[in-house]
C-alpha positions as CSV (number, residue, x, y, z in Angstrom):
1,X,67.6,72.7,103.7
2,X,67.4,71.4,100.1
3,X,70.6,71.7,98.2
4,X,70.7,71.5,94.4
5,X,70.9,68.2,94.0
6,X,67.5,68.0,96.0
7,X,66.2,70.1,93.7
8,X,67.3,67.8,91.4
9,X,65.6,64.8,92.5
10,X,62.6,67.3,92.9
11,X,62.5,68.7,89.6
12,X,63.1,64.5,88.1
13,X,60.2,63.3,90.5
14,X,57.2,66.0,88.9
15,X,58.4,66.2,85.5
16,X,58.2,62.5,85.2
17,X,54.8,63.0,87.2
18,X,53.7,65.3,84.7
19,X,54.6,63.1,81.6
20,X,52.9,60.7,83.2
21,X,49.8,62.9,83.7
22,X,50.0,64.1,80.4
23,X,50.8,60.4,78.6
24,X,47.8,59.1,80.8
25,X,45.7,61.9,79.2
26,X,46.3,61.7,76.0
27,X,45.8,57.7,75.9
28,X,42.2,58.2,77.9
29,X,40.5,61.0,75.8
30,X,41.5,58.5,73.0
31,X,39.0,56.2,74.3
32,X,34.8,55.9,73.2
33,X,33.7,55.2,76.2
34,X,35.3,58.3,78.1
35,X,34.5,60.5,74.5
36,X,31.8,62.6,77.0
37,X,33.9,63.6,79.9
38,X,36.8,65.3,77.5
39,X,34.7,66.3,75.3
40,X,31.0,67.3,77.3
41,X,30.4,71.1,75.6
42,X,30.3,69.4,72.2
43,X,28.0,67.1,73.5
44,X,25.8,69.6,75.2
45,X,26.0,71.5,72.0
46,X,24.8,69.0,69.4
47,X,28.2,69.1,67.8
48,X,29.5,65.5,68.6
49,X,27.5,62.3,68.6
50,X,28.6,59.1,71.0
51,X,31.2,56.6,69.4
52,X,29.7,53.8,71.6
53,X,26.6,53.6,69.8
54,X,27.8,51.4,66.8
55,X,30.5,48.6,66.4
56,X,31.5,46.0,67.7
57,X,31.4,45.9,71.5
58,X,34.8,46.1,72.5
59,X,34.9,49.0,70.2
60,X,32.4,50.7,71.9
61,X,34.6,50.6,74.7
62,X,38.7,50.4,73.6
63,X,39.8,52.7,70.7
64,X,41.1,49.8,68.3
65,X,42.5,52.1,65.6
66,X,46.4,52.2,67.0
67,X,47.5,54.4,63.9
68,X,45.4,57.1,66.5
69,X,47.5,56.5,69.1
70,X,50.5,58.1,66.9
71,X,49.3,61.4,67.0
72,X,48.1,60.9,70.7
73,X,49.5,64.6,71.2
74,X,47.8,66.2,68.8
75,X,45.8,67.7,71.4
76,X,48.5,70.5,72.4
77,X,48.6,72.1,68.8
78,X,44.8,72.0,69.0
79,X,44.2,73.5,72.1
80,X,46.3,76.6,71.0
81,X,44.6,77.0,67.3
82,X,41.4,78.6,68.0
83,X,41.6,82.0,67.7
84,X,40.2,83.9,70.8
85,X,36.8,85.5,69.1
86,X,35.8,81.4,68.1
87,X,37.3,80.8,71.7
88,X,34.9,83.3,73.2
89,X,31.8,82.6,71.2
90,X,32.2,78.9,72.5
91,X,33.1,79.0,76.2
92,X,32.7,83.0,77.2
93,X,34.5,86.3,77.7
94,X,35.4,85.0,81.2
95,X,37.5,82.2,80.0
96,X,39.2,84.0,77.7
97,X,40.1,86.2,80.0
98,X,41.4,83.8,82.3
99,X,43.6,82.4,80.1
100,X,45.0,85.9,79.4
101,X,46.1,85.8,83.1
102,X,48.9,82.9,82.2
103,X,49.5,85.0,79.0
104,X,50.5,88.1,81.3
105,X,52.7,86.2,83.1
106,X,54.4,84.9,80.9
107,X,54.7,88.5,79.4
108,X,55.8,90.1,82.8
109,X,58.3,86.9,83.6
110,X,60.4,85.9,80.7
111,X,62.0,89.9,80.4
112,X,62.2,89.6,84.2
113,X,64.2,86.2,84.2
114,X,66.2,87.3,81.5
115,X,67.7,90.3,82.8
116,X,67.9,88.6,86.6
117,X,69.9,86.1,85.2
118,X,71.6,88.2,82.5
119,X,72.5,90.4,86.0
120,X,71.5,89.8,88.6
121,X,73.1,85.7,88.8
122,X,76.5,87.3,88.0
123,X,77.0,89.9,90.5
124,X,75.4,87.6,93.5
125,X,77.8,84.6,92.4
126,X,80.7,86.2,92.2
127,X,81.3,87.8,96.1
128,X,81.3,85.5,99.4
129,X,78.6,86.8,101.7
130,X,77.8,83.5,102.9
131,X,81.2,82.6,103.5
132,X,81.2,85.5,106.1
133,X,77.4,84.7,107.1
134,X,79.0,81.2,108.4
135,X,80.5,82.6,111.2
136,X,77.2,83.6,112.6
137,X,76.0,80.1,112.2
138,X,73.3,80.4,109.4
139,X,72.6,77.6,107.6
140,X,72.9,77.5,103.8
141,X,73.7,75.4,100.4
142,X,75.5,76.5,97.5
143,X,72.0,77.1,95.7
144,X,71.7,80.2,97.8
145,X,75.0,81.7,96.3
146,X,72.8,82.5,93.5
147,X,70.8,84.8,95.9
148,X,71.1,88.2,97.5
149,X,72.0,86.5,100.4
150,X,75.7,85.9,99.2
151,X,76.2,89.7,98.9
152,X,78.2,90.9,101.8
153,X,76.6,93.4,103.8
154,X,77.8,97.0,103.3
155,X,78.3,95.9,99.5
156,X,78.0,98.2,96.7
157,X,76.5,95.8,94.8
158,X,73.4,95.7,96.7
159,X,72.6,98.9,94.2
160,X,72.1,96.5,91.4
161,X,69.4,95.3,92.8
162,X,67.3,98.0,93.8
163,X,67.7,99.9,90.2
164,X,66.8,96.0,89.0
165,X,63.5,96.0,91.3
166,X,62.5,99.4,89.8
167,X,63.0,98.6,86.4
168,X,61.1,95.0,87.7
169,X,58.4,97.6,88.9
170,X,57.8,99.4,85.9
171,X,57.8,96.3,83.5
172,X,55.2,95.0,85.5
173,X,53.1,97.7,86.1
174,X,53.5,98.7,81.9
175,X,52.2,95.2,80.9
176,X,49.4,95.2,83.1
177,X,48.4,98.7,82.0
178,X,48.2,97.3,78.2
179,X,46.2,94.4,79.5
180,X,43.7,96.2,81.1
181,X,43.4,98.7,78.0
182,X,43.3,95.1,76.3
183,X,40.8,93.5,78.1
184,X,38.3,96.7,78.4
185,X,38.1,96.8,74.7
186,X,37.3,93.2,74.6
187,X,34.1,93.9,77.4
188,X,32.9,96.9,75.4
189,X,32.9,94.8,72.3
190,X,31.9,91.7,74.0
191,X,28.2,93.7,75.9
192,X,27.9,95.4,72.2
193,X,27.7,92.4,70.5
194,X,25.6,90.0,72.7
195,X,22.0,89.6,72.7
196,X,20.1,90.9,74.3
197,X,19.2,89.5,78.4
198,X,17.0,90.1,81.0
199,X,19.3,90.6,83.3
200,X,20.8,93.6,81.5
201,X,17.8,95.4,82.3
202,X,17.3,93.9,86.2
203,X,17.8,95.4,89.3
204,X,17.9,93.8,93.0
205,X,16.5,95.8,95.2
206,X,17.2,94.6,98.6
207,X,16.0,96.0,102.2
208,X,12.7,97.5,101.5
209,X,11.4,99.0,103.8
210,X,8.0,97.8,105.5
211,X,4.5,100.1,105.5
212,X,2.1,99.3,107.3
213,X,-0.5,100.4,104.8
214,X,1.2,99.1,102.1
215,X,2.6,95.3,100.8
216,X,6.1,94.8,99.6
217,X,4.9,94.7,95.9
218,X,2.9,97.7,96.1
219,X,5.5,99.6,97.9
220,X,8.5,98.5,95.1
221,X,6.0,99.7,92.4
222,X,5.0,102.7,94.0
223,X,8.9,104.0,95.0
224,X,9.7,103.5,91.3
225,X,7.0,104.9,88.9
226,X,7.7,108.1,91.2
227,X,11.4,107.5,91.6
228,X,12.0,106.1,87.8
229,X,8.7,107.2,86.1
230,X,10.6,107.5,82.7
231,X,12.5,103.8,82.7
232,X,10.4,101.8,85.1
233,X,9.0,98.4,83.4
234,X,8.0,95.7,86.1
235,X,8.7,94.0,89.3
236,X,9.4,90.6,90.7
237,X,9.0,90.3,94.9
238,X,11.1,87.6,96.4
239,X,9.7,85.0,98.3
240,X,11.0,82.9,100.9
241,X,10.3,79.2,98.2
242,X,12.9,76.9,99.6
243,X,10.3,74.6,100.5
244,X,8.6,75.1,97.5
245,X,12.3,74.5,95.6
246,X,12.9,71.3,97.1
247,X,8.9,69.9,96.2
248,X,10.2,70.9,92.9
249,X,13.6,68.8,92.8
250,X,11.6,66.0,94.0
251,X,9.1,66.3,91.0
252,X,12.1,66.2,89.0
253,X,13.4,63.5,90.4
254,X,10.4,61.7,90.4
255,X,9.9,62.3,86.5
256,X,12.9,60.8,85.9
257,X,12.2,57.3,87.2
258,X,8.9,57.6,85.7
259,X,10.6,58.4,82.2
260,X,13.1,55.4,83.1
261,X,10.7,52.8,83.4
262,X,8.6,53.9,80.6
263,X,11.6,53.7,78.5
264,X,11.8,50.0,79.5
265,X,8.3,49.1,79.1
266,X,8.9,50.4,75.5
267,X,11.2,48.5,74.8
268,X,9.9,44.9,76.8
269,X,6.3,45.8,76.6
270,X,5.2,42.0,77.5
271,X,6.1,42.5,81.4
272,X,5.5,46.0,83.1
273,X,7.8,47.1,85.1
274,X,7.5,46.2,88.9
275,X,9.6,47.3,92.0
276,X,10.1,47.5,95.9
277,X,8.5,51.1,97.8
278,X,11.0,50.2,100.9
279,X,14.3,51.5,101.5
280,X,16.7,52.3,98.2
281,X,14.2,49.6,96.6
282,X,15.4,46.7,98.4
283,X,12.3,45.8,100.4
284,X,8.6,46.6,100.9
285,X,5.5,45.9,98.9
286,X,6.0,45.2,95.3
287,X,4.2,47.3,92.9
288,X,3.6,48.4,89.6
289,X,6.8,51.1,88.7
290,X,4.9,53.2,86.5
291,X,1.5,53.7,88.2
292,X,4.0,54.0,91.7
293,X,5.1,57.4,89.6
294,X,2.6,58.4,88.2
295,X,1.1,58.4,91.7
296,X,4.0,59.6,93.4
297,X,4.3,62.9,90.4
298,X,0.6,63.9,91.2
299,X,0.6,63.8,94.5
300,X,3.7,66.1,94.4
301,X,2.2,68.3,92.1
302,X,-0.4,68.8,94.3
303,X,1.8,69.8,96.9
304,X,3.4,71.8,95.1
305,X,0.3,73.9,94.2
306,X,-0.3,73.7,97.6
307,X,2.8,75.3,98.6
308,X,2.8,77.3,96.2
309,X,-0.4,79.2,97.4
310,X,0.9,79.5,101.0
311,X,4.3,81.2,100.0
312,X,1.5,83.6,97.7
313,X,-0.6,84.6,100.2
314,X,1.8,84.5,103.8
315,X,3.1,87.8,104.4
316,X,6.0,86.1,106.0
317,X,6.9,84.3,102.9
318,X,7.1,87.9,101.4
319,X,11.0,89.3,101.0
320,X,11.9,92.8,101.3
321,X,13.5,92.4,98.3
322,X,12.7,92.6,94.4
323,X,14.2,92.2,91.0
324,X,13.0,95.6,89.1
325,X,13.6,95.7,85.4
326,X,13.8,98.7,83.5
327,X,12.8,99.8,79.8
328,X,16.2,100.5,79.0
329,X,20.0,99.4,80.1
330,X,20.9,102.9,80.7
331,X,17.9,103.0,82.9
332,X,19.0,99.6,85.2
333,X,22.3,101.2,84.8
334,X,21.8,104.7,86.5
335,X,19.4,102.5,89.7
336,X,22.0,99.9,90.2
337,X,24.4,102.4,90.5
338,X,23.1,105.5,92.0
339,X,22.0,106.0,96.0
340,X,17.9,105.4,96.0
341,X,16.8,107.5,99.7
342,X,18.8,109.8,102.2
343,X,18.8,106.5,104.3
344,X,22.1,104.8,102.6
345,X,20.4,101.4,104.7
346,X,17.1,101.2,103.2
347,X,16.2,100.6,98.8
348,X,19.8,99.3,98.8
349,X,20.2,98.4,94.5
350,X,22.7,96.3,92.4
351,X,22.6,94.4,89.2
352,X,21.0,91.4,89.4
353,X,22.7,88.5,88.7
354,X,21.9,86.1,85.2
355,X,19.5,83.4,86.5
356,X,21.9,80.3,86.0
357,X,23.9,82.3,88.3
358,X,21.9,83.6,91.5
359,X,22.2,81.4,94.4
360,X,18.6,81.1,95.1
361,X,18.8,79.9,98.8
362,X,20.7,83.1,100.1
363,X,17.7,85.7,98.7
364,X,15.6,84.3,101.7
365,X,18.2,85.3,104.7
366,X,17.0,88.7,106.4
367,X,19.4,91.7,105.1
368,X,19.9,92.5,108.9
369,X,21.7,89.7,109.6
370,X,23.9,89.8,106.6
371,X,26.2,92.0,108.5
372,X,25.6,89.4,111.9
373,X,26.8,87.0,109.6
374,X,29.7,88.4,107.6
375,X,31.1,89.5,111.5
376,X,30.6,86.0,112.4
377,X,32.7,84.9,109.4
378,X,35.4,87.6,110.0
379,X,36.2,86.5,113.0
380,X,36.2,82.7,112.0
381,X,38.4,83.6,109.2
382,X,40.8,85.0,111.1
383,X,40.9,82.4,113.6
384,X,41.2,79.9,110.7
385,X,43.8,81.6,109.2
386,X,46.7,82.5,112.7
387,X,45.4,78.7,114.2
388,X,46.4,77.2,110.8
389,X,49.6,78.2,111.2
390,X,50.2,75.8,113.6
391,X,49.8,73.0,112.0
392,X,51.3,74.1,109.0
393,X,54.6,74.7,111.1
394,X,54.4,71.7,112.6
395,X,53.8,69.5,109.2
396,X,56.9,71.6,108.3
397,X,59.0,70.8,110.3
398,X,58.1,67.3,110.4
399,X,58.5,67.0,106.3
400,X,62.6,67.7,107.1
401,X,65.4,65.1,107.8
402,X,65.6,66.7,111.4
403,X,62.0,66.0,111.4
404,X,61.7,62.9,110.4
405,X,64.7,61.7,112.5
406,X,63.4,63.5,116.0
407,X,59.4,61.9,115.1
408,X,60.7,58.2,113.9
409,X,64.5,57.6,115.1
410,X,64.5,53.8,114.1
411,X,64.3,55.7,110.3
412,X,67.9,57.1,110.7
413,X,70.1,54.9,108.9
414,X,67.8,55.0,105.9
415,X,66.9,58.4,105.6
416,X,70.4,59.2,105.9
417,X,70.9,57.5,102.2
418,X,71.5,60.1,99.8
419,X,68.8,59.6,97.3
420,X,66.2,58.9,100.3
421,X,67.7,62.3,101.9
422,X,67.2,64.1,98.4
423,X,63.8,62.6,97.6
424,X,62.9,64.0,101.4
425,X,64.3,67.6,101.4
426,X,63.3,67.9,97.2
427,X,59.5,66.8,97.6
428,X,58.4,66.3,101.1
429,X,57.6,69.5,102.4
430,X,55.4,70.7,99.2
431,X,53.9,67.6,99.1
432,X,53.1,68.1,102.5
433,X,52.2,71.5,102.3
434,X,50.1,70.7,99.3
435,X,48.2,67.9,100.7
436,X,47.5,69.5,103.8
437,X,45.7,72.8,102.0
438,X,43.5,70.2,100.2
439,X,40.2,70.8,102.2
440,X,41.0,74.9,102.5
441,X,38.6,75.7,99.4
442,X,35.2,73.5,100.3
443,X,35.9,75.3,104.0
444,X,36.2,78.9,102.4
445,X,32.9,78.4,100.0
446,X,30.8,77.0,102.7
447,X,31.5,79.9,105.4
448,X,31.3,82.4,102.1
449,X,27.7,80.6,101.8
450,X,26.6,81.2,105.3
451,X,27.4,85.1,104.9
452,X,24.3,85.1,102.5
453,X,26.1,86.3,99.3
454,X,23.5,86.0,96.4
455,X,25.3,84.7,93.0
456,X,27.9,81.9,92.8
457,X,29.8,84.2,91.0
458,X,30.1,87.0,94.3
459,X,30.6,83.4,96.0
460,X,33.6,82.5,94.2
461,X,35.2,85.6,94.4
462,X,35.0,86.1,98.4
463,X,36.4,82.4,98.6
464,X,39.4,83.3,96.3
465,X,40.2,86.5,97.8
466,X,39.8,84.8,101.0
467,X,42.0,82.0,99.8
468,X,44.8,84.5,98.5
469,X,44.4,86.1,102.2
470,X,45.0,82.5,103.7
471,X,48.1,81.8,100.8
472,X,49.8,84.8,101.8
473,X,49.7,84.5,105.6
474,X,50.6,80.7,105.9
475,X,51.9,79.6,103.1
476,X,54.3,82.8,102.2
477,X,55.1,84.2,105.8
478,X,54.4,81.5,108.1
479,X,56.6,79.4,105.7
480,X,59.5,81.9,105.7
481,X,58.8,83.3,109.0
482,X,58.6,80.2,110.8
483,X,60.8,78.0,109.1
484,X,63.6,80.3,108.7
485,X,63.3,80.6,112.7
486,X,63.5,76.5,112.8
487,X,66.4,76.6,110.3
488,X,68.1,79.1,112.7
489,X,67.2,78.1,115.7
490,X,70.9,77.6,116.6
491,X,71.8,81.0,115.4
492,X,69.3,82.5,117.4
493,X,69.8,80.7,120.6
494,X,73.4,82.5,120.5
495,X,72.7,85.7,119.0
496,X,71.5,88.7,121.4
497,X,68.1,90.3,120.3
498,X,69.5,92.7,118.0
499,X,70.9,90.4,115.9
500,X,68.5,88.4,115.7
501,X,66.8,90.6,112.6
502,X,70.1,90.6,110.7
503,X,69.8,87.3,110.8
504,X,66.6,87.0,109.6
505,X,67.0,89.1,106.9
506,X,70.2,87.2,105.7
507,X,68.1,83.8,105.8
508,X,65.2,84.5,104.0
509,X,66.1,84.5,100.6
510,X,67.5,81.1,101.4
511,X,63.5,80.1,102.2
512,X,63.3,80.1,98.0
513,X,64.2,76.5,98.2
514,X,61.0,75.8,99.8
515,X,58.9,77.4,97.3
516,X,60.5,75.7,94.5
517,X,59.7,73.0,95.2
518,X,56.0,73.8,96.4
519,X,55.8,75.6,92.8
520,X,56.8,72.2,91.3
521,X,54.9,69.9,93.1
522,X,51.3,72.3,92.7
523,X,52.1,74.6,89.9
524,X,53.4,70.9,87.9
525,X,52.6,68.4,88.8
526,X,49.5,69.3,89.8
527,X,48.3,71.2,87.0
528,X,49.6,68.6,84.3
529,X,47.3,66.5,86.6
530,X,44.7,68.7,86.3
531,X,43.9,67.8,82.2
532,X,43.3,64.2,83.5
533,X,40.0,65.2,85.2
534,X,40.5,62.8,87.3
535,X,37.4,63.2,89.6
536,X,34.4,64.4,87.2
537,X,35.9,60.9,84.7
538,X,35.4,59.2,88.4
539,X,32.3,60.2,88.6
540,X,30.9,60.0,85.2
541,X,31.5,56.3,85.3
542,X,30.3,56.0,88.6
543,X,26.9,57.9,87.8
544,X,26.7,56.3,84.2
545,X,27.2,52.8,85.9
546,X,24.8,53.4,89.1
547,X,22.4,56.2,88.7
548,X,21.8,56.9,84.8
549,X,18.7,55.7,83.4
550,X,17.8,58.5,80.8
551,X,19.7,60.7,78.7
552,X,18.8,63.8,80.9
553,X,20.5,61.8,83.7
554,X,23.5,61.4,81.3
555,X,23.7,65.1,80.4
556,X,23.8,65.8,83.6
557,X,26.5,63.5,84.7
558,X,28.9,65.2,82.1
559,X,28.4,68.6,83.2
560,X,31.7,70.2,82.5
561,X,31.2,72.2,85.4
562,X,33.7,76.2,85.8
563,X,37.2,76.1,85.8
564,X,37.5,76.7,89.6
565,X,37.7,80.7,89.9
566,X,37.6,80.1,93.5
567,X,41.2,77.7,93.7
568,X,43.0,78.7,90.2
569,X,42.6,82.4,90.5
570,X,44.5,82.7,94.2
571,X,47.0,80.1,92.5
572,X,47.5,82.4,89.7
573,X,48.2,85.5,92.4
574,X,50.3,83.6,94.8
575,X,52.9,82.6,91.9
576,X,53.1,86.2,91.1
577,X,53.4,86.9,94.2
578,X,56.2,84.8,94.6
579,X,57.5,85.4,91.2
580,X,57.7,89.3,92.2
581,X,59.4,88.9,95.8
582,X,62.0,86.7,94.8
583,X,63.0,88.6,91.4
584,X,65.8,90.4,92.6
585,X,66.6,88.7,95.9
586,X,66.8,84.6,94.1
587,X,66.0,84.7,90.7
588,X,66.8,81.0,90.0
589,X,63.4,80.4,91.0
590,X,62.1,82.6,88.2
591,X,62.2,79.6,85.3
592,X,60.2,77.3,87.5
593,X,57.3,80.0,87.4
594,X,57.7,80.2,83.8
595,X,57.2,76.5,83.1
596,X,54.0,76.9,85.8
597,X,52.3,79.7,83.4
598,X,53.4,77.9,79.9
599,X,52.1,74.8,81.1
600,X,49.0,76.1,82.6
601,X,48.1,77.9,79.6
602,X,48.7,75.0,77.6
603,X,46.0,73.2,80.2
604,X,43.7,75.9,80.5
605,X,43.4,76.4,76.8
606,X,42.3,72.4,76.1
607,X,40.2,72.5,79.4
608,X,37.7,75.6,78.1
609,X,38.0,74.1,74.5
């Protein structure tokens, strides 16, 4: 069980982590040659032109100008002076609402820590609970005489903290009232003010059903002039054109090599341009490069007619499904949200999604077996989720000195050494912890994929609540549940089954330990490691060194890419989560949640800019 001095050594460890992070930043963004991965909307914009096109050549690649390097934080001011209506108008309503999310933490959790300090610390320091508690053999430190766990049982002074968790309550709940008043207001104005889309006035219509007498487009047009005689504009089937997509892709790729090597014949025109047709270009028949495309493009083309007329005229191509858009919003508005038959199954509506945003291999999967498939998921899930636990426990207790010294006994005598013991019970089991969840969110959007959901958007948001599901089971009970039974183990063994729940409820405020030093290690460290970008500058480099040969093929190597709804958004709830449980019961794990949100904002605010 870490001890304050672990958490010492903890908090040491990621703060210097983070300066590091945040020092490494702040020297790399100052550099030309990695100007379009910080910096990619600008670029995408028109705003900001390349500083490695002129100079001398190391100066295309090293910033030589060191009186830069003395205002190498600049950034931080920066990142917080645009006002949220510029902020909005240059990276969207969403992200400014995000970032309102660290705001409202920060709102909820600096009154909260106050008074829980102000109060709560006091009364919980000053009795000897866990003094008593030793007799029944439960493990603690003299951290945990900050928590609830020090107050005797039987204490009046337990009545402290339930008038504290009400007034906890209704702070909470107050803020997030405003917020929501706050952030209504800024829709309205935001859907007033925008242009006009096509997706405003579209409908998905999904599960139409078949006639016999009748195609799919007839029927769609049919149902709606009666249905919506007044609003009704125009229709869109669906067809099953994955085939056709990926023909498509190809021709795109193809036009880019042809682009490449016309580029350099313009630029050498005395030699054309010659390469291998065999594998990745390293054998086979040597031929012209240009005609090779030029070949290569038409004869895709005319596949792509091809296919185009077979997914036309093949019934089986045909969907029963249909974007319908109306004359008017208010028209989409009342079909996407009104029932369309007495069969609730069949002419099933919703707004359709914007077009950047509609995950175009999904709208060819049957609706029947959408509900086949979201079962089929259900039951992974939960499988995932109770079988994880496992693991998890068992990484647990390995990241311990117990651990450790039951796994590797030849490490004894240098575990044992304080500073080795503190590094261990300080940073080991979140890094552990951490580590181990790495693969969770590529495993959540790929089974959130195969239930057929038809936006990334709708994607995103059944990973994260799926995610927060899979936080709160194994990393918040299975941590406290588990390895508060581990800790006690000896306690229990002697204690008869009664007991055993008076036990549990005096050790699991102690389990606060374990999440401070989880919060520092992810909600830190790992966010001040976030602003590095590490793996999209990783890549960049690796597809401007390898693969770029035009500036489309640039562009698209420094996509910015979302902020991660699907990871940062469950983040953003488990903290609260945490920050709400453990208010009243250990509040000295309040100001490391209050560093996570003001740094995260800080983060955040740079990484939309």
């Amino acid at each position: 069980m870490a001890t304050l001095k672990d958490i010492g050594v903890a908090a040491g460890f990621n703060i210097l982590s983070a300066l590091v992070f945040l020092l490494a930043f702040a020297i790399l963004r100052l550099q030309p040659f990695n100007d379009r991965v910080y910096f990619p909307k600008w670029y995408l914009k028109g705003l900001r032109s390349s500083p490695t096109r002129s100079g001398a050549f190391v100066r295309r690649f090293v910033n030589l100008d060191f009186r830069s390097y003395a205002s190498f934080l600049n950034w931080m001011p920066a990142a917080l002076k645009m006002p949220e209506p510029e902020l909005i108008e240059h990276a969207g309503l969403d992200s400014a609402v995000y970032l309102r999310i660290y705001l409202i933490g920060l709102k909820i959790f600096i009154p909260i820590a106050f008074l829980a300090w102000a109060i709560l610390v006091p009364v919980n320091l000053t009795t000897d609970g866990l003094e008593r508690a030793k007799a029944l053999n439960v493990t603690s430190s003299d951290i945990d005489k900050l928590s609830i766990s020090n107050i005797p049982r039987g204490s009046d002074r337990y009545w402290t903290h339930v008038v504290m968790a009400y007034a906890f309550t209704f702070w909470t709940c107050y803020v997030l009232m405003k917020e929501y008043e706050k952030v209504a207001n800024m829709r309205l104005h935001f859907l007033a003010s925008e242009k006009r889309r096509p997706d405003q006035f579209t409908v998905l219509v999904r599960n139409v059903p078949p006639d016999p007498d009748e195609s799919v487009s007839e029927l769609v047009e049919h149902f709606f002039l009666v249905n919506h005689p007044d609003h009704y504009l125009t229709h869109q089937v669906v067809y099953n054109a994955n085939k056709l997509a990926k023909l498509v892709k190809k021709k795109k790729k193809l036009r880019n090599w042809l682009d490449y090597y016309q580029l350099k014949y313009s630029r050498n025109s005395s030699q054309r341009p010659l390469m291998k047709t065999g594998f990745l270009g390293l054998c086979g028949e040597k031929v012209d490069a240009i005609d090779h495309y030029t070949s290569e493009i038409e004869k895709t083309s005319k596949e792509i007619v091809a296919e185009r007329e077979r997914v036309t005229n093949d019934p089986k191509s045909i969907m029963p499904a249909a974007f319908v858009s109306f004359k008017t919003r208010w028209g989409a508005a009342v079909c996407a949200q009104t029932q369309q038959c007495r069969n609730p199954t069949l002419w099933l509506t919703d707004w359709a999604s914007e077009p950047r945003d509609v995950y175009w291999a999904n709208l060819a999967i049957p609706y029947v077996s959408l509900t086949v498939r979201r079962l089929i998921m259900g039951v992974a899930f939960f499988f995932l989720t109770f079988f994880f636990m496992i693991p998890i426990a068992l990484v647990q207790s390995l990241a311990s000195i117990e651990g450790i010294e039951k796994a590797a006994p030849f490490l004894k005598p240098i575990i044992e050494k304080s500073f080795i013991k503190s590094v261990i019970q300080g940073l080991l089991p979140g890094l552990a912890l951490k580590l181990f969840l790495i693969f969770l969110p590529t495993i959540l959007m790929i089974m959130s994929k195969f239930e057929g959901f038809i936006s990334i958007s709708s994607l995103e948001r059944r990973s994260a609540s799926r995610y927060y599901l899979f936080n709160l089971v194994n990393v918040f009970l299975g941590n406290i549940i588990a390895g508060t039974a581990f800790e006690q183990l000896s306690s229990f063994m002697k204690l008869s089954a009664n007991e055993i729940p008076k036990t549990i409820g005096v050790a699991i405020p102690l389990k606060a330990t374990f999440f401070i030093t989880y919060i520092m290690v992810d909600g830190w460290a790992g966010v001040a490691g976030e602003i590095l970008r590490l793996k999209p500058l990783i890549i960049y480099h690796l597809k401007n060194f390898f693969l770029v040969k035009t500036e489309k093929d640039r562009e698209e190597a420094m996509d910015p890419g979302s902020i991660g709804f699907n990871t940062g958004e469950p983040q953003i709830q488990f903290y609260f989560l945490l920050g709400l449980v453990y208010s009243t019961v250990t509040p000295i794990l309040l100001p490391f949640i209050l560093v996570f949100f003001a740094l995260a904002y800080v983060v955040f605010r740079h990484q939309v800019k």
